[in-house]
N, C-alpha and C positions, 0 to 999 in steps of 0.2 A: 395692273395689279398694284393699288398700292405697298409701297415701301421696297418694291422691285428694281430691279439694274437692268438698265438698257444693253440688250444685245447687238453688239458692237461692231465687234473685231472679227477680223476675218481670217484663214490661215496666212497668209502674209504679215498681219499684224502679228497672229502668236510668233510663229517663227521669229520676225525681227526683237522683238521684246525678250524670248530664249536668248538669241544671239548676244543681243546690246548687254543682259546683264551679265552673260558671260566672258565675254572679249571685253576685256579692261584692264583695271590690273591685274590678272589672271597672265596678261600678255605683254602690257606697259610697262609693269612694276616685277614682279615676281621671277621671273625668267634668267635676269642675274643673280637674285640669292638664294635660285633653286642650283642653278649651275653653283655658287660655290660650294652644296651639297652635296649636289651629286654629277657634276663635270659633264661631259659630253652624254652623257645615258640620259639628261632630265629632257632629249629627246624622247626618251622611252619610257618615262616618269609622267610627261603629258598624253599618250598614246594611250597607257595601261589606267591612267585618270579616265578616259572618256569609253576604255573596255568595261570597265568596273561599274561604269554608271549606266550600261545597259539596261544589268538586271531589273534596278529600282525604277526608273526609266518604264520598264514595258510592264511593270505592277503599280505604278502610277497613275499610267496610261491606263490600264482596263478601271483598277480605283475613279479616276476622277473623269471619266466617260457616265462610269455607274452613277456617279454625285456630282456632278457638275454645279457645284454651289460656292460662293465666297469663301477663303479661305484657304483653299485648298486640301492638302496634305494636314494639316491641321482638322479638317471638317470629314476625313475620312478617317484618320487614327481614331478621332473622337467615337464615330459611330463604331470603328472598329474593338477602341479598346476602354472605351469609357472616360468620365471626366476627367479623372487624372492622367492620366497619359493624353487626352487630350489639350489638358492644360500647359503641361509640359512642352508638348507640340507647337502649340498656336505659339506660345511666349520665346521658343527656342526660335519658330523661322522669325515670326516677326523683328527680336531683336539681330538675328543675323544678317535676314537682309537692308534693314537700317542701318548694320556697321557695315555693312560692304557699299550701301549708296553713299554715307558719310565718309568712306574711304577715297571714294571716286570723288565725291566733291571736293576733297584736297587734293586730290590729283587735276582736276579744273584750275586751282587756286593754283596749284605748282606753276602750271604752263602759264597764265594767263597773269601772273602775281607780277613778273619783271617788265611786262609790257605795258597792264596798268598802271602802274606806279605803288600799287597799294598793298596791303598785308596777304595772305594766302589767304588765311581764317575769313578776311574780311570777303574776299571774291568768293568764297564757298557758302557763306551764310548768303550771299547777293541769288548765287544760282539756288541752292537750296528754296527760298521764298519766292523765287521762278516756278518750280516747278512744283512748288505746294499751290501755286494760282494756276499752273495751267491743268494740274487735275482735277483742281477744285470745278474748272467748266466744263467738265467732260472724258469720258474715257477715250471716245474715237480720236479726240483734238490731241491728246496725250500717246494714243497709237498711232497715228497717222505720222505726226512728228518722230515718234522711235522709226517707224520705216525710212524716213529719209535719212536719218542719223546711221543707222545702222549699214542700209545699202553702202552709200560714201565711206562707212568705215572698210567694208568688203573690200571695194573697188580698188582702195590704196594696200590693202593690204595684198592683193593679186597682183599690184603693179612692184610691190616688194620684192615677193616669192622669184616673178618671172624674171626680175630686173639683175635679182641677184645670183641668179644659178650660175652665170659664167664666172661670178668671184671667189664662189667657194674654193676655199684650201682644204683638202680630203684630211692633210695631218693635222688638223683641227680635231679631230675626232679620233685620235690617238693619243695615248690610251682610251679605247671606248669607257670603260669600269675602272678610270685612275682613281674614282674613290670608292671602291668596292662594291659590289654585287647590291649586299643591301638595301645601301645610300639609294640604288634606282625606289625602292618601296619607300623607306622613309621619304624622301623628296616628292613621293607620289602623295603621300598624305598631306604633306606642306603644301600643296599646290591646288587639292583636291578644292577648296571652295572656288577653284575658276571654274566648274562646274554648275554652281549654286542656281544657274538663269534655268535648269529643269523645276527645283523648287518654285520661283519666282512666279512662272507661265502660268500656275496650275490656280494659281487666287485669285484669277481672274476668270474663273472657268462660266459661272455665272452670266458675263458679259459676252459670252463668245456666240456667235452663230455657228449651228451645227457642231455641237460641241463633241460630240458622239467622231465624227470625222477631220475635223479641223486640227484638236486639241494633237490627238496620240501622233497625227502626223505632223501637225506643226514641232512638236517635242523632239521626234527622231529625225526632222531634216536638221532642227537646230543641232543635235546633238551630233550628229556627221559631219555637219559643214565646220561647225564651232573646232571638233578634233582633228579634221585637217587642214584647217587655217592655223591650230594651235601646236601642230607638229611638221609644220612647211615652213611654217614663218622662224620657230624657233633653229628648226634645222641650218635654212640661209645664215640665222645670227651667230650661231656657233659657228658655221663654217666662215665666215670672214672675220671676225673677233678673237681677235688675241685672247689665252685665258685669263691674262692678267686683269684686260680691260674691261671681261665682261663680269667675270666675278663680284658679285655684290653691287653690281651697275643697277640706278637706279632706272635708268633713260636709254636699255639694251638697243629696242627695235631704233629707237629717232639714232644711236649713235651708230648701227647697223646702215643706216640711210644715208647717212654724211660718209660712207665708204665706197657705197654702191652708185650714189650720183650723187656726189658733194653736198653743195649747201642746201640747193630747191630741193632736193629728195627730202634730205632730213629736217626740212621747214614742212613738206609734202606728211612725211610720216609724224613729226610733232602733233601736227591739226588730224591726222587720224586718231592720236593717242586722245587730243581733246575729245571729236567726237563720241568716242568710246568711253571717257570719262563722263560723258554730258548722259549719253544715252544708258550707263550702268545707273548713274543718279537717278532720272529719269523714270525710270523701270522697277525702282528701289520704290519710291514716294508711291507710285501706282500702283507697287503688288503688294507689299507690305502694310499698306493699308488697308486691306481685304482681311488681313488676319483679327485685327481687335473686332471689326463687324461681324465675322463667323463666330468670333469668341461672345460676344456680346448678343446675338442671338441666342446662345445655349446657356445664357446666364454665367457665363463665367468670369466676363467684367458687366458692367453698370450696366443697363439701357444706353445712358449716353451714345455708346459709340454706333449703335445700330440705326441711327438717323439717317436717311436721306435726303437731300437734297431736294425740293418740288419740283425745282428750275430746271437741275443739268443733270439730275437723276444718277447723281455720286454722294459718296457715304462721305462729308464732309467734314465732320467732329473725328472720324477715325480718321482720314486725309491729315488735318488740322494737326491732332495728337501724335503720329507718325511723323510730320514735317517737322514739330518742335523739339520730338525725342531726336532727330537727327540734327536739330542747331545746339541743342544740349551737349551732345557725340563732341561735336564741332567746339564745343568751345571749351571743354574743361578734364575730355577724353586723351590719353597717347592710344593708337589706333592698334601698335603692330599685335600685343600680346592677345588682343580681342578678336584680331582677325584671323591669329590663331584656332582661338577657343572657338569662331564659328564654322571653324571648317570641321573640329573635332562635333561642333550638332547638326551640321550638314550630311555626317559620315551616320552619326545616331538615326534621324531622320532618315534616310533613304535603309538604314536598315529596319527601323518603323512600317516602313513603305512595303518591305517583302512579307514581313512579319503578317501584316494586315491583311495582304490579298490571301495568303494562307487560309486567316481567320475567317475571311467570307466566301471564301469557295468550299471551307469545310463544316460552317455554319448552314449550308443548303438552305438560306432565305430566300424564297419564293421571288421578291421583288427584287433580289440584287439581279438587274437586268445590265450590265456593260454591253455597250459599244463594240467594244472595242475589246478580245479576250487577250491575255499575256503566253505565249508559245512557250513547251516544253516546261509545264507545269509538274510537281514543283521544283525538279532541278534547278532553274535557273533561279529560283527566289530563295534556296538552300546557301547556292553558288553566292549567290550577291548576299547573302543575310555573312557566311563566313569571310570573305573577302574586306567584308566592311567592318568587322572585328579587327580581322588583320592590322587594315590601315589604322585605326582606331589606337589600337596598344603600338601602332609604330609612332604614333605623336611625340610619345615620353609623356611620364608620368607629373611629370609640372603641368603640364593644359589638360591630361585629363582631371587633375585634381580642382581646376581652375573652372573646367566646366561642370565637374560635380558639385562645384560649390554654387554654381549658377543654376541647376536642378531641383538643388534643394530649396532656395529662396522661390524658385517656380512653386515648389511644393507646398511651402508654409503659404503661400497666395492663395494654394486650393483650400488648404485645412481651414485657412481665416475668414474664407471670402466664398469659395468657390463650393465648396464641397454643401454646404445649408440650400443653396439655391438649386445648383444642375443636377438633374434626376434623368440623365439620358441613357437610354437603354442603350446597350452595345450586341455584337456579333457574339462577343466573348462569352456572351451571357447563353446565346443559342447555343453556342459549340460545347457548354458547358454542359446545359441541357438535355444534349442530345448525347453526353457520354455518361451523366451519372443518374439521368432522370426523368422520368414523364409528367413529370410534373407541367401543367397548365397554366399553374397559376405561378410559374417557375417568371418568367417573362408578361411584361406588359402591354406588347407587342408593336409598343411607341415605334422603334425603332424598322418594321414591317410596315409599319402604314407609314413614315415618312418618306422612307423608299422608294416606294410605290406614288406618291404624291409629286416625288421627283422626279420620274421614270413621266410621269403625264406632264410634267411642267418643260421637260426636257425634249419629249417626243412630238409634245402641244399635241396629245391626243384632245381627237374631239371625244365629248361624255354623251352619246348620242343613246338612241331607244334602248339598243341593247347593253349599252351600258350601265345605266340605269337602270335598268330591270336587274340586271345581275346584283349589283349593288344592294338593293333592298330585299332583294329574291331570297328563300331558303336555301338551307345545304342541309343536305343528308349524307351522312359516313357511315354506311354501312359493314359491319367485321363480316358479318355470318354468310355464308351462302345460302342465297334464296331463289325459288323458280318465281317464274313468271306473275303467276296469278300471286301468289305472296306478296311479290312487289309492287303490283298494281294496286294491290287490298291498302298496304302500308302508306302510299303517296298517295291516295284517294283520300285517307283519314285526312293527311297534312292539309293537303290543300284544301278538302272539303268546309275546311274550319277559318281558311286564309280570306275564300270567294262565298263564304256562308252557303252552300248548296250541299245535296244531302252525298256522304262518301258513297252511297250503292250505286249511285246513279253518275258518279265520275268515275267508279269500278266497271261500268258495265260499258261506255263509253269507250276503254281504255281497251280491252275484249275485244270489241267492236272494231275499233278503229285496226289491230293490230292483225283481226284473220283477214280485213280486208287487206289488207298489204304490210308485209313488214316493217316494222323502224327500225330496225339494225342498219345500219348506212354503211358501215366497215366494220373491222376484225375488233371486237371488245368495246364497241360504240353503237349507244342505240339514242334515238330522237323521239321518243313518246311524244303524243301533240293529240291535243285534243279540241272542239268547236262547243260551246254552250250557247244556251240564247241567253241568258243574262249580257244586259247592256253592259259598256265600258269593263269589261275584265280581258284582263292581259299579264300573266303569271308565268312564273320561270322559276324551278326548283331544280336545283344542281345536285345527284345522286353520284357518290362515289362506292363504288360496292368492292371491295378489298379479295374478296371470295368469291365476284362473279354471282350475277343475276344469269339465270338459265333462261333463254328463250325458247319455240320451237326450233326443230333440227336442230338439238343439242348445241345451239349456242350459244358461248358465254359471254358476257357484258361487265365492263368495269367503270367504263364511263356511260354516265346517261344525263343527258339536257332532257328534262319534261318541262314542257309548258301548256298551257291551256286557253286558251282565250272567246271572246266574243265574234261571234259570224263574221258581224263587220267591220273584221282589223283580220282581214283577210291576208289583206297586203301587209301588213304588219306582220303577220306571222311566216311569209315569204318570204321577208327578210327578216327577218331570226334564225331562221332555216339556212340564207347566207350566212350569216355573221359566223353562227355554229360552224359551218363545213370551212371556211377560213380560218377558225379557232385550232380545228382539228390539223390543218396543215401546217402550223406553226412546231417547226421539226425539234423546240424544245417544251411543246407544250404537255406532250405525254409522260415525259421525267420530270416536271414542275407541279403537274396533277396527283403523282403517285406519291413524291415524296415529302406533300403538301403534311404539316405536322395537325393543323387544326381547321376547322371551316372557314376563318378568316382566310387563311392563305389556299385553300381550295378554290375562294373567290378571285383573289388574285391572279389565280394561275391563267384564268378565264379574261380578266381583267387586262392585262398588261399584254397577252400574246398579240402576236403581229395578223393585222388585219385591214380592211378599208374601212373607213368609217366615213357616216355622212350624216 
């Protein structure tokens, strides 16, 4: 398919790509000027960071199973809540995860500055144009690489944990709450963007094989293994680290290492901190660049950036644009207050994320087909939508004014730029629909049939006989209750007019065929089927009858497939008779038929259910 992303990565790659961008400074940097926060508890600060991020987490996960498209989290608020809030979206992770790679590549530049001889700035812009070239040829080369980085970052870190359990001093952790109760949630929010690699994973959804499986479980092993490396390792550090020493330490874990096995350890854990600076950078260039492509598909930057690549079959000018917005970061940015402000859109975001699955699981679109469903619905998208306010207002009111201000200039982007062009329909638009109105022409239904376009691109449904026919086939919705002969009279007219033959004579047909043997196949499902001798005809008209067709022996009928065809598509009509009773076993396809709102999504419901196809 032109202008398409090669399906790549495999759950190994998601997972390490989660990991790498979140073990970095999240665990290098941050850990001393969380402790001088909030003291021995910012054990319980990174713990309650990685409980918190469940919620969003498993409404992500069913989200971008549903949409498995560049962008990510951006490309689902969008359809969720429309161009503006999707604007805001896309510009918020994109710039956040550019300041968190630009951050890591001074953390490259830290380690590696005294041994080169040369500037920090200078060694971060070196690796930066690294890893704008090595995505620029490929996603796999650029995944394949995070696996190895990431693994070796694991390995030194298990050899930390295990190395250091006999040095712990237990009165390291007394007073647990020496700076009070609170300080553990404030410090929880200060910390919360060493999280951010759930956002990162999901922009690349596009590229993943098996995205339906790979994706929600690559997310939750990252997001387990990430909280117990981030609360073992910190644990070791607090417990052999004076408070003096560690407070406000830039180089916590490397100076943790020169306690636990002298100098090779803490040369052993420096080159872990590099790695984990290399692969945050790394993972930053490669997801981050997904988001101006989803944006730029929906018109809400230029064309430019939706280019791909012909060669290496990567989104190149947005790669490009991304790598240079972060030598920009790098050479005229101070980092700390920004990385601030993106953990306060990190916190928005993931409250985004609950907010959304709300809106499409009480939008009842036909085609939102996920993977992957989010447990304990909606409690836990309530839980995580309050939780993330919480941390939100425990910032202080200087970064969220800071990120408000950055909101805004998102917003004049839409009103200048953005708002003339994207006309994309949203969820919000269904839910609204379906609370103040029946209106039809309420919705354009843009939004239904992309869905469904994604659900086939995702599933790589084949569009085989029966599909096809469905596709151009009629629909009938019938309100009234009707018997038998009524309803044969009614679908005779239809189709008499679709195959040019005369309706008495498909009336009488339909009679016929039914004292011969029943079509009722189950409880409120009947298969009318009919033979003509007119050459090449093969017809499929889809009846919903709301009120029940009455059959003989008082039986009622709500679904009914009629079709009609030529003698010799015999075989043909054997299999449609399959496809049908597949159709019908599809244990969501009875609550996606009834609650279907118009004949487009009647079609759909038929369209998308789980089947073999050939």
């Amino acid at each position: 398919m032109p202008g398409s992303l090669k399906k790549e990565l495999t759950l190994l790659d998601i997972f390490c790509v989660a990991t790498g961008a979140m073990i970095s400074s999240g665990l290098f940097i941050l850990p001393g000027l969380a402790f001088a926060r909030g003291g021995p508890s910012v054990i319980l600060s990174y713990l309650i960071g990685g409980v918190v991020c469940i919620p969003p987490l498993l409404s992500m996960a069913e989200l971008i199973t549903a949409m498995p498209k560049a962008g990510g989290d951006y490309f689902y608020i969008m359809r969720g809540f429309g161009p503006l809030l999707g604007t805001l979206a896309g510009f918020s992770t994109w710039i956040s995860l550019s300041l968190k790679g630009a951050f890591a590549l001074i953390g490259v530049g830290a380690y590696l500055a005294p041994i080169l001889g040369i500037p920090i700035n200078i060694v971060a812009l070196l690796f930066c144009l690294f890893f704008i070239f090595l995505n620029l040829i490929g996603v796999k080369e650029a995944g394949r690489f995070q696996v190895v980085l990431v693994l070796g970052l694991l390995a030194i870190l298990l050899s930390y944990v295990v190395l250091g359990m006999g040095s712990v001093i237990s009165d390291n952790f007394t007073p647990f709450f020496d700076k009070g109760v609170n300080a553990v949630f404030s410090t929880t929010s200060f910390i919360y963007v060493s999280y951010a690699g759930l956002t990162t994973v999901m922009a690349l959804a596009e590229e993943i094989k098996k995205p339906g499986k790979n994706l929600p479980w690559g997310m939750m092993l990252s997001l387990l293994v990430t909280t117990l490396f981030y609360t073992s390792v910190i644990f070791i550090t607090v417990g052999i680290l004076d408070s003096e020493s560690l407070s406000g330490s830039l180089t916590p874990i490397s100076e943790g290492g020169k306690i636990i096995g002298g100098r090779p350890l803490g040369i052993i854990i420096a080159a872990g901190a590099l790695l984990a600076f290399v692969s945050t950078a790394n993972s930053a260039v490669m997801t981050a660049s997904r988001y101006p492509l989803g944006m730029s598909r929906d018109r809400l930057l230029p064309p430019l950036f939706q280019k791909i690549n012909e060669r290496f079959k990567t989104p190149h000018m947005s790669i490009l644009f991304t790598g240079f917005f972060m030598i920009l970061v790098l050479v005229i940015l101070k980092l700390e207050l920004l990385v601030k402000v993106a953990s306060s859109i990190l916190i928005l975001l993931y409250i985004l994320a609950n907010l959304t699955l709300i809106l499409f699981r009480e939008s009842k679109i036909v085609s939102y087909k996920p993977r992957f469903q989010a447990p304990l619905y909606p409690y836990l998208q309530i839980f995580g939508i309050i939780t993330g306010f919480f941390l939100l207002i425990e910032n202080g009111t200087i970064i969220i004014s800071v990120t408000l201000l950055f909101l805004f200039l998102c917003y004049l982007w839409y009103k200048l730029y953005a708002m003339k062009r994207a006309s994309q329909n949203s969820a919000l638009i269904y839910v609204l629909e379906r609370l103040v109105a029946k209106d039809k022409e309420l919705t354009s239904g843009s939004l239904l049939t992309e869905l469904k376009d994604i659900v086939i691109q995702r599933d790589e449904i084949v569009e085989d006989t029966f599909h096809t026919l469905i596709e151009r086939g009629r629909v009938l919705d019938i309100d009234r209750p009707m018997r038998m002969e009524g309803f044969f009279m009614t679908i005779s007219e239809v189709l008499g007019k679709v195959i040019n033959r005369d309706p008495s004579e498909l009336y009488h047909k339909f009679i016929t065929r039914e004292k011969g043997s029943s079509t009722v196949i189950a409880k409120g499902i009947a298969i009318p089927h009919i033979f003509v001798e007119k050459e090449d005809v093969l017809e499929v008209l889809l009846v919903r009858a709301k009120s029940g067709v009455i059959f003989p022996g008082d039986q009622v009928v709500y679904i009914l497939f009629v079709f009609v065809g030529s003698s010799g598509k015999r075989i043909l009509h054997l299999k449609i008779l399959a496809a049908i009773a597949q159709v019908m076993q599809d244990p969501g396809f009875y609550n996606n038929w009834m609650a279907a709102r118009n004949e487009e999504e009647l079609k759909y419901a038929v369209l998308l259910a789980e089947r073999r196809r050939s």
